[in-house]
PyMOL commands that place a pseudoatom at each C-alpha (Angstrom):
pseudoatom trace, name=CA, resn=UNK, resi=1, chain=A, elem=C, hetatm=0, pos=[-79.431, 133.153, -8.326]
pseudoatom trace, name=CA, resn=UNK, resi=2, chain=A, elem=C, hetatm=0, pos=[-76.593, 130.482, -9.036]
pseudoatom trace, name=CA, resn=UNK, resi=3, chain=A, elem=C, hetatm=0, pos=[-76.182, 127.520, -6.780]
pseudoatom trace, name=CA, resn=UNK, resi=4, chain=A, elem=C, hetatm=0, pos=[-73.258, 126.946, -4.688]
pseudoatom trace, name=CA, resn=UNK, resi=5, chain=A, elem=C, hetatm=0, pos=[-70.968, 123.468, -6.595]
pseudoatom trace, name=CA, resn=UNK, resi=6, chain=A, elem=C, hetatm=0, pos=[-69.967, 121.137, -4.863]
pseudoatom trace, name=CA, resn=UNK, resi=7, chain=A, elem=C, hetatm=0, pos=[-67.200, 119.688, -6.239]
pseudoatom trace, name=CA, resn=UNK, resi=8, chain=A, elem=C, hetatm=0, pos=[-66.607, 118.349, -9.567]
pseudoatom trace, name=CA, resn=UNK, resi=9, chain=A, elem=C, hetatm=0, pos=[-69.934, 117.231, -11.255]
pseudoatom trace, name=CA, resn=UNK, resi=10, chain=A, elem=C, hetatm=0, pos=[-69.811, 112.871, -11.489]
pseudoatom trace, name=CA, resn=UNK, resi=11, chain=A, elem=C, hetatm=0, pos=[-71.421, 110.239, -13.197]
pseudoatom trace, name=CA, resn=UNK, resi=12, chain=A, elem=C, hetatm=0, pos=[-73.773, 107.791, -11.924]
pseudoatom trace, name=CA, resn=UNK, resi=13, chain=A, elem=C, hetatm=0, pos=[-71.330, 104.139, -12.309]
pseudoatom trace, name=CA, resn=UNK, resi=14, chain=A, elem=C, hetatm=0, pos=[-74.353, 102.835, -13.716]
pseudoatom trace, name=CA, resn=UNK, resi=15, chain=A, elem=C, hetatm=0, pos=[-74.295, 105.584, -17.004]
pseudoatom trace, name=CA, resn=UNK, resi=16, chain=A, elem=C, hetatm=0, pos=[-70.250, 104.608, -16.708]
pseudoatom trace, name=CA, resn=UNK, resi=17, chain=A, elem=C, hetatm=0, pos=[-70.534, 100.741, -16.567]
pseudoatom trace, name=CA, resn=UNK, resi=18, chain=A, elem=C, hetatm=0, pos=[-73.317, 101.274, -19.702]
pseudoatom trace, name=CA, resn=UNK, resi=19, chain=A, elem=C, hetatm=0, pos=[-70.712, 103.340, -21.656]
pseudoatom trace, name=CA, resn=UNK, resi=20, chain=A, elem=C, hetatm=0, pos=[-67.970, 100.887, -20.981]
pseudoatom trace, name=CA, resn=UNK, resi=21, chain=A, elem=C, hetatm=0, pos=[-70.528, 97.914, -22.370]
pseudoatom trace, name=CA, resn=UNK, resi=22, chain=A, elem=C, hetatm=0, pos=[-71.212, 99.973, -25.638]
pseudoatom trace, name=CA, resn=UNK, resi=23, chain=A, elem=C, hetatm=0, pos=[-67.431, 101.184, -26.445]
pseudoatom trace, name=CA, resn=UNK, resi=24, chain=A, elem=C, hetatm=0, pos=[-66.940, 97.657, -25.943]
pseudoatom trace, name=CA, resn=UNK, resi=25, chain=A, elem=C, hetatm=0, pos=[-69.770, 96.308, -28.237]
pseudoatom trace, name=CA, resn=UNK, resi=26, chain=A, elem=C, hetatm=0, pos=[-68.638, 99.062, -31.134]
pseudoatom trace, name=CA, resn=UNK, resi=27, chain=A, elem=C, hetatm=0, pos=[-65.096, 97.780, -30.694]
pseudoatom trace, name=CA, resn=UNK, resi=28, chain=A, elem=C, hetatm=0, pos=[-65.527, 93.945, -31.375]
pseudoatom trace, name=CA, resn=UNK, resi=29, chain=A, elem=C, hetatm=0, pos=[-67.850, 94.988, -34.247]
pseudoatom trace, name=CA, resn=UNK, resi=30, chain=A, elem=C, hetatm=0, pos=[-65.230, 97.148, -35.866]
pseudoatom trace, name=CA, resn=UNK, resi=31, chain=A, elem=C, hetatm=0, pos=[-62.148, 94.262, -35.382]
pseudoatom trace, name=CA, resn=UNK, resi=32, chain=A, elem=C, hetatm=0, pos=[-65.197, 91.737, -36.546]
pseudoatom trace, name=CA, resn=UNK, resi=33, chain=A, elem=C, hetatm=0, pos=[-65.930, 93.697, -39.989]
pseudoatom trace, name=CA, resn=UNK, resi=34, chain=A, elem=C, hetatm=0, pos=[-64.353, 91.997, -43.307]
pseudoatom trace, name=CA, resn=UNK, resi=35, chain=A, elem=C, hetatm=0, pos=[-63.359, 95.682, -43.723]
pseudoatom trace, name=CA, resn=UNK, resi=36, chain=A, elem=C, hetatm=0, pos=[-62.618, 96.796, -47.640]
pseudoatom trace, name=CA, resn=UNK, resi=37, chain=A, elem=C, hetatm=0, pos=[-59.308, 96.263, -47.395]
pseudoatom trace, name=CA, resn=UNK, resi=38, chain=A, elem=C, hetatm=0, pos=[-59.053, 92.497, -46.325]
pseudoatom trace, name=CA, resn=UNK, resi=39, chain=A, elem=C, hetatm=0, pos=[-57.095, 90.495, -48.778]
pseudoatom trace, name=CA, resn=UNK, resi=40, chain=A, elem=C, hetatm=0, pos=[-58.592, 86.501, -49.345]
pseudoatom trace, name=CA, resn=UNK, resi=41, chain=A, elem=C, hetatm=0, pos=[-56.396, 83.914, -50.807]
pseudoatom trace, name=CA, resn=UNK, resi=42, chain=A, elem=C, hetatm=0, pos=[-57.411, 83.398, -54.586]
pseudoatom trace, name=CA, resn=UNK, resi=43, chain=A, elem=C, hetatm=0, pos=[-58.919, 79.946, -55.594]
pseudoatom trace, name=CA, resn=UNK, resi=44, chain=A, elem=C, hetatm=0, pos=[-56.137, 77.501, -56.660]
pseudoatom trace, name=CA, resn=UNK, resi=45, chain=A, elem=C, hetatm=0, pos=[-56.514, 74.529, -59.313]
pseudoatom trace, name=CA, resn=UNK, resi=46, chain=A, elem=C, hetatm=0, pos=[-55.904, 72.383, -56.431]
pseudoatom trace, name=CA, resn=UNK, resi=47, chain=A, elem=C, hetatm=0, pos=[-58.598, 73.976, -53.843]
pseudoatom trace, name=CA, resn=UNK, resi=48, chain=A, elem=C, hetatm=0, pos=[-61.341, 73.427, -56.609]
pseudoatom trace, name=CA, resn=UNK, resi=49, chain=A, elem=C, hetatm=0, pos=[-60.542, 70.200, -56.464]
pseudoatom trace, name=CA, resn=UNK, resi=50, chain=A, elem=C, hetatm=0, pos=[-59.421, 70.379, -59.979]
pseudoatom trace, name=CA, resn=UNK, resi=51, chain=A, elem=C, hetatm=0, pos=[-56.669, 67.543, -59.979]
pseudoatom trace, name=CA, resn=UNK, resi=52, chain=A, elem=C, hetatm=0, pos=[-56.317, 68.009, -63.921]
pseudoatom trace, name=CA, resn=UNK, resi=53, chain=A, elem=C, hetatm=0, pos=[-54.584, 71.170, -63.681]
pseudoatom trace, name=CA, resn=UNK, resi=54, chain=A, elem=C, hetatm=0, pos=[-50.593, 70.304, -64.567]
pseudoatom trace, name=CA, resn=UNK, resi=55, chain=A, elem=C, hetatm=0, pos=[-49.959, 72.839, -62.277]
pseudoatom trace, name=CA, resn=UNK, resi=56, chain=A, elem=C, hetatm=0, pos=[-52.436, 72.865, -58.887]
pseudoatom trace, name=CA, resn=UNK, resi=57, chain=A, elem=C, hetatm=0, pos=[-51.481, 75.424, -56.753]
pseudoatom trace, name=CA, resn=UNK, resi=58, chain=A, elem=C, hetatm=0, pos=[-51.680, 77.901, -60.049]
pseudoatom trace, name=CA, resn=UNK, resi=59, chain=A, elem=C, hetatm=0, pos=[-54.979, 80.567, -59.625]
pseudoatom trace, name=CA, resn=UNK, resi=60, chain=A, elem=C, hetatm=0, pos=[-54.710, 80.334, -63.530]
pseudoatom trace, name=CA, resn=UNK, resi=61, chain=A, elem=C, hetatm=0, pos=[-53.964, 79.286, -67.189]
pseudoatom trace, name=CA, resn=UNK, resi=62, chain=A, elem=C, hetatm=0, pos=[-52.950, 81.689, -70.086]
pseudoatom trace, name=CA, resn=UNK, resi=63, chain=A, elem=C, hetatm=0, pos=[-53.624, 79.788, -73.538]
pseudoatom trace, name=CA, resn=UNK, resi=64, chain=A, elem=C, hetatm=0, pos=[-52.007, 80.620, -76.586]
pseudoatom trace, name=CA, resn=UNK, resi=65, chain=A, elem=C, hetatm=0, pos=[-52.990, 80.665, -79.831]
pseudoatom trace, name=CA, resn=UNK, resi=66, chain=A, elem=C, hetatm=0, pos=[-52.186, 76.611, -81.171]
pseudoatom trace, name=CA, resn=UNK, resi=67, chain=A, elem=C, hetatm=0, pos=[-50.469, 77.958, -84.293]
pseudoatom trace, name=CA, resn=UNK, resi=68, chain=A, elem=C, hetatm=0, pos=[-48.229, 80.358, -81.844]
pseudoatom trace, name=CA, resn=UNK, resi=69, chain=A, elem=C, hetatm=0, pos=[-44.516, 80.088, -83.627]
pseudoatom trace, name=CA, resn=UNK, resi=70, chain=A, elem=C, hetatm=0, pos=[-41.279, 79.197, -80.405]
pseudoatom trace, name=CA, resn=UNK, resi=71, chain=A, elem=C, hetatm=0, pos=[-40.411, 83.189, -80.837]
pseudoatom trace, name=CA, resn=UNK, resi=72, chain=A, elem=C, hetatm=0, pos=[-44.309, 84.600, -80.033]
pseudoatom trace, name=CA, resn=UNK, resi=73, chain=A, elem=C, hetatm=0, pos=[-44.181, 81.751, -77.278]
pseudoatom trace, name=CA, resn=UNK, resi=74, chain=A, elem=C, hetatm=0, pos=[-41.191, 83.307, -75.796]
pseudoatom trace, name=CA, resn=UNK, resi=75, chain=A, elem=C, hetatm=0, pos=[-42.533, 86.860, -76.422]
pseudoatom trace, name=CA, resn=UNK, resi=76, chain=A, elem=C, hetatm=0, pos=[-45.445, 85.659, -74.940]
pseudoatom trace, name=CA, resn=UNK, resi=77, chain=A, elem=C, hetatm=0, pos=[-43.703, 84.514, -71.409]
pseudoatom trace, name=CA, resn=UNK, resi=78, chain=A, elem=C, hetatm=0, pos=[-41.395, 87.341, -71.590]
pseudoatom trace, name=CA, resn=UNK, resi=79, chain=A, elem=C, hetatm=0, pos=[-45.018, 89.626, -71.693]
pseudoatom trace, name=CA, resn=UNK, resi=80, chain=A, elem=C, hetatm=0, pos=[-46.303, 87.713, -68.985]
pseudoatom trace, name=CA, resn=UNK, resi=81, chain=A, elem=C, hetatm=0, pos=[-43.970, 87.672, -66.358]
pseudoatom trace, name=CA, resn=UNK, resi=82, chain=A, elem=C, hetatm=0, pos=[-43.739, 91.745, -66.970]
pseudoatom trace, name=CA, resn=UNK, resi=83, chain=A, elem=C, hetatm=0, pos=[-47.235, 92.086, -65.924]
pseudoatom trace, name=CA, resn=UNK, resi=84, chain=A, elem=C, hetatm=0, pos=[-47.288, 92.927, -62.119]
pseudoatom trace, name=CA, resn=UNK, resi=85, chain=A, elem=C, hetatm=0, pos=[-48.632, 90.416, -59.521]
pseudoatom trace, name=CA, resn=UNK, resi=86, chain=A, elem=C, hetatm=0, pos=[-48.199, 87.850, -62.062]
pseudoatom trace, name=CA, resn=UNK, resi=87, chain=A, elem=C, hetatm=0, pos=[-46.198, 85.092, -61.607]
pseudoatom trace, name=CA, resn=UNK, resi=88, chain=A, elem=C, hetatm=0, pos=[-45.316, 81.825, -64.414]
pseudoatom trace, name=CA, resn=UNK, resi=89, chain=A, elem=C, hetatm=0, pos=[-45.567, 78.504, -62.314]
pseudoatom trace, name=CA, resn=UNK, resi=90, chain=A, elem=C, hetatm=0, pos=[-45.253, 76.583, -65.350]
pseudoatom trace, name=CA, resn=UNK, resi=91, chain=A, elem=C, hetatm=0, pos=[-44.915, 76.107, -69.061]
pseudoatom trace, name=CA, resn=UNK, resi=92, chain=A, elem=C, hetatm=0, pos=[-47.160, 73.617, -70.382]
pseudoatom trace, name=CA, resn=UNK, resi=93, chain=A, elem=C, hetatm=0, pos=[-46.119, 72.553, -73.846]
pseudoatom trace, name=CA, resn=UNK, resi=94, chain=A, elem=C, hetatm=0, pos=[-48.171, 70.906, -76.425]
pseudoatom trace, name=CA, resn=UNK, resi=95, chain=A, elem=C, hetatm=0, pos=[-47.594, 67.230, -75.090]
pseudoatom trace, name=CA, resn=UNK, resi=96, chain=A, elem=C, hetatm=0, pos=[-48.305, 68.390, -71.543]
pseudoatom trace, name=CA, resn=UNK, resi=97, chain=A, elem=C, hetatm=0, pos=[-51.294, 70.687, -72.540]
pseudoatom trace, name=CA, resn=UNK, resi=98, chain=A, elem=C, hetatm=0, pos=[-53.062, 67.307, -74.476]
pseudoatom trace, name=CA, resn=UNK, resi=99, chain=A, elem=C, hetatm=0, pos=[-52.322, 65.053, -70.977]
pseudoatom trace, name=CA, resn=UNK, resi=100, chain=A, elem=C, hetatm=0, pos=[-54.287, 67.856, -69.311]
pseudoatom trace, name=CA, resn=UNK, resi=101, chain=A, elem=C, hetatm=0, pos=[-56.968, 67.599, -71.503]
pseudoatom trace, name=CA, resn=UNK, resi=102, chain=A, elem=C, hetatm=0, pos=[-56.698, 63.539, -71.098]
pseudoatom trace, name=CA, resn=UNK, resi=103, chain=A, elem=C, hetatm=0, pos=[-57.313, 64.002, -67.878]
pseudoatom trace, name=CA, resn=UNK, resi=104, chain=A, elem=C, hetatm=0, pos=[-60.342, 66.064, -68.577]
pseudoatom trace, name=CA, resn=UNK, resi=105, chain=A, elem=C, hetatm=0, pos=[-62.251, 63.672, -71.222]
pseudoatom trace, name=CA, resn=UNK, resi=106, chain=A, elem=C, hetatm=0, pos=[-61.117, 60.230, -69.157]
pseudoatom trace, name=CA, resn=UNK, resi=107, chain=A, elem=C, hetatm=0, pos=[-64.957, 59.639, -69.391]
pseudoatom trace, name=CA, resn=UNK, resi=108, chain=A, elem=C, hetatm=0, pos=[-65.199, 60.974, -72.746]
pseudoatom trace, name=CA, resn=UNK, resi=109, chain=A, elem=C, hetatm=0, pos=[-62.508, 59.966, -74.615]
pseudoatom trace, name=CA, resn=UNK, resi=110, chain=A, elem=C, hetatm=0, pos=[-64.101, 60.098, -78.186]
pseudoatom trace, name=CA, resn=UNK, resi=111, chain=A, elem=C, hetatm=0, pos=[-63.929, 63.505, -77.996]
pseudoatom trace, name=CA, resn=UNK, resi=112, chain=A, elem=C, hetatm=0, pos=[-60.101, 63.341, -78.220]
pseudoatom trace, name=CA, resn=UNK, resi=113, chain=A, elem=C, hetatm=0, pos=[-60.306, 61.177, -81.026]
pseudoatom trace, name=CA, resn=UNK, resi=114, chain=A, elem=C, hetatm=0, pos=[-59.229, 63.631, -83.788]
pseudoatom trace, name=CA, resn=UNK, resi=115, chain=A, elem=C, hetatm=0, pos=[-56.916, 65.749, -81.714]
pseudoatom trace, name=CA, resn=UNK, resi=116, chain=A, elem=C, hetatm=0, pos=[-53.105, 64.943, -81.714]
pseudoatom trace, name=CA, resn=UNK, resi=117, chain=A, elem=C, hetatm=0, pos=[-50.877, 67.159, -79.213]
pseudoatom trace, name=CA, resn=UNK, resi=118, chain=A, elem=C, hetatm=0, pos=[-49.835, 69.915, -81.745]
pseudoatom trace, name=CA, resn=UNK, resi=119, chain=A, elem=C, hetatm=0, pos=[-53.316, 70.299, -82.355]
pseudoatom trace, name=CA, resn=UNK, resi=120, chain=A, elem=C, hetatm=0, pos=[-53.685, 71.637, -78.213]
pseudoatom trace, name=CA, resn=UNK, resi=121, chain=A, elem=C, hetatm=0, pos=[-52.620, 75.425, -77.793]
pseudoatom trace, name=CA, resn=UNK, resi=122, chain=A, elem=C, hetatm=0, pos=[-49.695, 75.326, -74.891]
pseudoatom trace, name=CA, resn=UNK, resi=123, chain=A, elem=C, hetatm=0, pos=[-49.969, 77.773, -72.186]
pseudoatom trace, name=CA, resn=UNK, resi=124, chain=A, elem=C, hetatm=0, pos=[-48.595, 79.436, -69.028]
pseudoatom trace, name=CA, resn=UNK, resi=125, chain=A, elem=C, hetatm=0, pos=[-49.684, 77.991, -65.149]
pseudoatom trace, name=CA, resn=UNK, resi=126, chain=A, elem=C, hetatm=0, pos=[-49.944, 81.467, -63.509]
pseudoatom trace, name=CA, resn=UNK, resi=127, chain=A, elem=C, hetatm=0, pos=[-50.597, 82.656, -59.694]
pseudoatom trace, name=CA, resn=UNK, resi=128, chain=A, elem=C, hetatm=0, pos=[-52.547, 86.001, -59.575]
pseudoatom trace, name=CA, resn=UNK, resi=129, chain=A, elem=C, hetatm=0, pos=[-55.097, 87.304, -58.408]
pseudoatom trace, name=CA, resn=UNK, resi=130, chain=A, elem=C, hetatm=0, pos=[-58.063, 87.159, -60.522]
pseudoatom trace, name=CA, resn=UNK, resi=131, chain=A, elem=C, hetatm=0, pos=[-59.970, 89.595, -59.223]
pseudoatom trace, name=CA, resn=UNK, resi=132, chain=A, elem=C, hetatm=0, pos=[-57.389, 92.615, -60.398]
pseudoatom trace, name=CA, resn=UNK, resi=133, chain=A, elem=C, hetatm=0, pos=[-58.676, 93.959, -63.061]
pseudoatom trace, name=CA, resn=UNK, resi=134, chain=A, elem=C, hetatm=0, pos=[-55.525, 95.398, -64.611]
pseudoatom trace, name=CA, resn=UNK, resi=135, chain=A, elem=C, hetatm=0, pos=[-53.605, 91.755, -64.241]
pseudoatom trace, name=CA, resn=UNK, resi=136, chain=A, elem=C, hetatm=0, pos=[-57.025, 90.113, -66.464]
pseudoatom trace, name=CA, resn=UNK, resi=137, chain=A, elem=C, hetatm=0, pos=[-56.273, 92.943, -69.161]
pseudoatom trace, name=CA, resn=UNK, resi=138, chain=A, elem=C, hetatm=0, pos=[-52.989, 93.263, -68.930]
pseudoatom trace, name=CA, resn=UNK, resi=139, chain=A, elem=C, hetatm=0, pos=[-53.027, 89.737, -69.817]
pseudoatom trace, name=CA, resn=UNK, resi=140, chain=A, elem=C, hetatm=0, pos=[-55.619, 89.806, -72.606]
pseudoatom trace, name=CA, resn=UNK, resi=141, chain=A, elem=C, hetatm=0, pos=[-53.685, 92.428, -74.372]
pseudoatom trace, name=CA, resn=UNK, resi=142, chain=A, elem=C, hetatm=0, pos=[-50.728, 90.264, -74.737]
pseudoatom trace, name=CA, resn=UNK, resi=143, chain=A, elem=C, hetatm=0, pos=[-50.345, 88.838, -78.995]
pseudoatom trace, name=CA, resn=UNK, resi=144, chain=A, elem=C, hetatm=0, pos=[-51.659, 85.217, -78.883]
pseudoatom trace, name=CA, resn=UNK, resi=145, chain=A, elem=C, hetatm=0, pos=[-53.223, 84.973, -75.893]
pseudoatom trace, name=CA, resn=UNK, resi=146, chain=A, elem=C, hetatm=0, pos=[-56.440, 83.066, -76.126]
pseudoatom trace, name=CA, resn=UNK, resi=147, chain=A, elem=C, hetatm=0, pos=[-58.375, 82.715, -73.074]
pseudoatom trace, name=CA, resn=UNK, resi=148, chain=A, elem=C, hetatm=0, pos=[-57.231, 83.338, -69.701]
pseudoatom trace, name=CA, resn=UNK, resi=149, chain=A, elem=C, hetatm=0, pos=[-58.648, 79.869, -67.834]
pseudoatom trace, name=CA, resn=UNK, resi=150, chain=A, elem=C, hetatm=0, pos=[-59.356, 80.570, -64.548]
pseudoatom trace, name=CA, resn=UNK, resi=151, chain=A, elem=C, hetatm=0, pos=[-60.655, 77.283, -61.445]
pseudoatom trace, name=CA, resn=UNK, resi=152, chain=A, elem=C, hetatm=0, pos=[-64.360, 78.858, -61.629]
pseudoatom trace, name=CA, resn=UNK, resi=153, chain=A, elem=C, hetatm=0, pos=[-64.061, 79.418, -65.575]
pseudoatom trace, name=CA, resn=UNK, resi=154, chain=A, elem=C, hetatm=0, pos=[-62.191, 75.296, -66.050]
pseudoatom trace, name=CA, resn=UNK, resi=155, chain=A, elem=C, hetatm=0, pos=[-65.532, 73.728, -67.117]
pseudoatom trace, name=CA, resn=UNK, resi=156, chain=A, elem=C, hetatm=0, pos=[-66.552, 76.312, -69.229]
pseudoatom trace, name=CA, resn=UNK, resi=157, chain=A, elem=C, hetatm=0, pos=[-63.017, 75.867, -71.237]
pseudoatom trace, name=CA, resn=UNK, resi=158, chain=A, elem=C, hetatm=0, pos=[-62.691, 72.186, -71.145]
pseudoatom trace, name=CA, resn=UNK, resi=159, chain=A, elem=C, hetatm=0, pos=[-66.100, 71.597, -72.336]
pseudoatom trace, name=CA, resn=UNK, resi=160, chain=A, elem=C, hetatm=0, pos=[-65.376, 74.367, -75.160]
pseudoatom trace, name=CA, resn=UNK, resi=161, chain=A, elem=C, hetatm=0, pos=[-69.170, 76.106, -73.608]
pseudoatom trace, name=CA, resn=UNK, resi=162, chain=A, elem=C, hetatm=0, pos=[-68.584, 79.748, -75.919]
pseudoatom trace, name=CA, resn=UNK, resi=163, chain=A, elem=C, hetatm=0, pos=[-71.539, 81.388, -74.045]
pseudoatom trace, name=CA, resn=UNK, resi=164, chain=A, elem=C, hetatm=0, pos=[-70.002, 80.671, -70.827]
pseudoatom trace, name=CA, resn=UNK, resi=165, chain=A, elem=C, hetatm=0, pos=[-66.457, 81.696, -71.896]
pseudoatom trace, name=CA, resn=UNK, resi=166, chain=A, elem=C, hetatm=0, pos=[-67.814, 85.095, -73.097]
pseudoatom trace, name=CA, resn=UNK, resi=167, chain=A, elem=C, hetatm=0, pos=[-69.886, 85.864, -70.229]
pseudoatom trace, name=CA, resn=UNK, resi=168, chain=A, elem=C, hetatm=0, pos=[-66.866, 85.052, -67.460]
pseudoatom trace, name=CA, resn=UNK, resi=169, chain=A, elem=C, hetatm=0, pos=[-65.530, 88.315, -66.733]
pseudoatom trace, name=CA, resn=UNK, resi=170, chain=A, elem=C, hetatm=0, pos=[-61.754, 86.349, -66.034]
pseudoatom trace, name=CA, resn=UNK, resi=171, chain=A, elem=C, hetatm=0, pos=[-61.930, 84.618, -69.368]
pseudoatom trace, name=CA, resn=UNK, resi=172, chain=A, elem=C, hetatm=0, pos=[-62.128, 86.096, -72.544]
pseudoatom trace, name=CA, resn=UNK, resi=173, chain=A, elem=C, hetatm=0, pos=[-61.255, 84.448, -75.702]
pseudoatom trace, name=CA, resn=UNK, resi=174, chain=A, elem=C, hetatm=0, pos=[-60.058, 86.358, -78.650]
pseudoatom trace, name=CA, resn=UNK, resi=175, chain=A, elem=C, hetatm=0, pos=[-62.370, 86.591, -81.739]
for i in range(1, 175): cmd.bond("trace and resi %d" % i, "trace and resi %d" % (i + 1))
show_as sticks, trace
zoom trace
């Protein structure tokens, strides 16, 4: 035997008011998330509190080879500012490139002793993002590129550490 309705069927405001609470809840978790898409600003020279950089608000440095002739150097820039999401801030030039490494060895300046400015490879401020993969080979591909020097990889380059320059996935000297 079926029982008479009566009316539409309702919830209790007490299962509704829980309901509300939890969509709620789920909601702010969701906008809260760092989500896989989120995009954070890359680490500048200047935000490492790296005031050596000639160029601070670069996210990095490609060195050339020292012995690169003017025509690779332009080559070399021309490469660079093909690659996508790369940008030149700067070209740092032997004279420059030496100051930078001044700054560096100010409490060490013995180890500067034998080094004239010809001597220092010049190289290209850049602002990528370090973390893209393709930019970082891209890069490395490029004839007389050195090292790509980036604020976490600085100390590791300055101080000339070879283990820690081959085991920074953003720097990579050639052989």
């Amino acid at each position: 035997m079926v029982e008479p309705s009566h009316g539409p069927r309702r919830r209790k405001p007490l299962i509704e008011a829980a309901l509300a609470v939890a969509a709620c809840a789920i909601a702010l978790l969701v906008a809260a998330s760092p989500g896989g898409s989120d995009s954070l600003a890359p680490t500048t020279f200047a935000s490492a509190g790296i005031g050596c950089a000639p160029s601070p608000d670069a996210t990095g440095q490609v060195v050339l080879d020292s012995r690169a002739a003017d025509i690779e150097i332009v080559a070399a820039r021309v490469a660079i500012a093909s690659v996508p999401g790369v940008t030149i801030d700067r070209y740092v030039d032997h004279a420059a490139a030496f100051a930078q490494l001044e700054c560096a060895f100010r409490n060490a300046p013995d180890r500067l002793q034998n080094i004239r400015p010809v001597d220092v490879p010049v190289l290209f401020a850049i602002t990528a993002n370090p973390a893209d993969a393709d930019s970082i080979t891209q890069l490395r591909a490029i004839p007389n590129v050195q090292a790509i020097v980036t604020p976490d990889t600085w100390t590791a380059w300055v101080n000339g550490d070879q283990v820690a320059l081959t085991n920074t996935q953003a720097l990579a000297p050639r052989p």
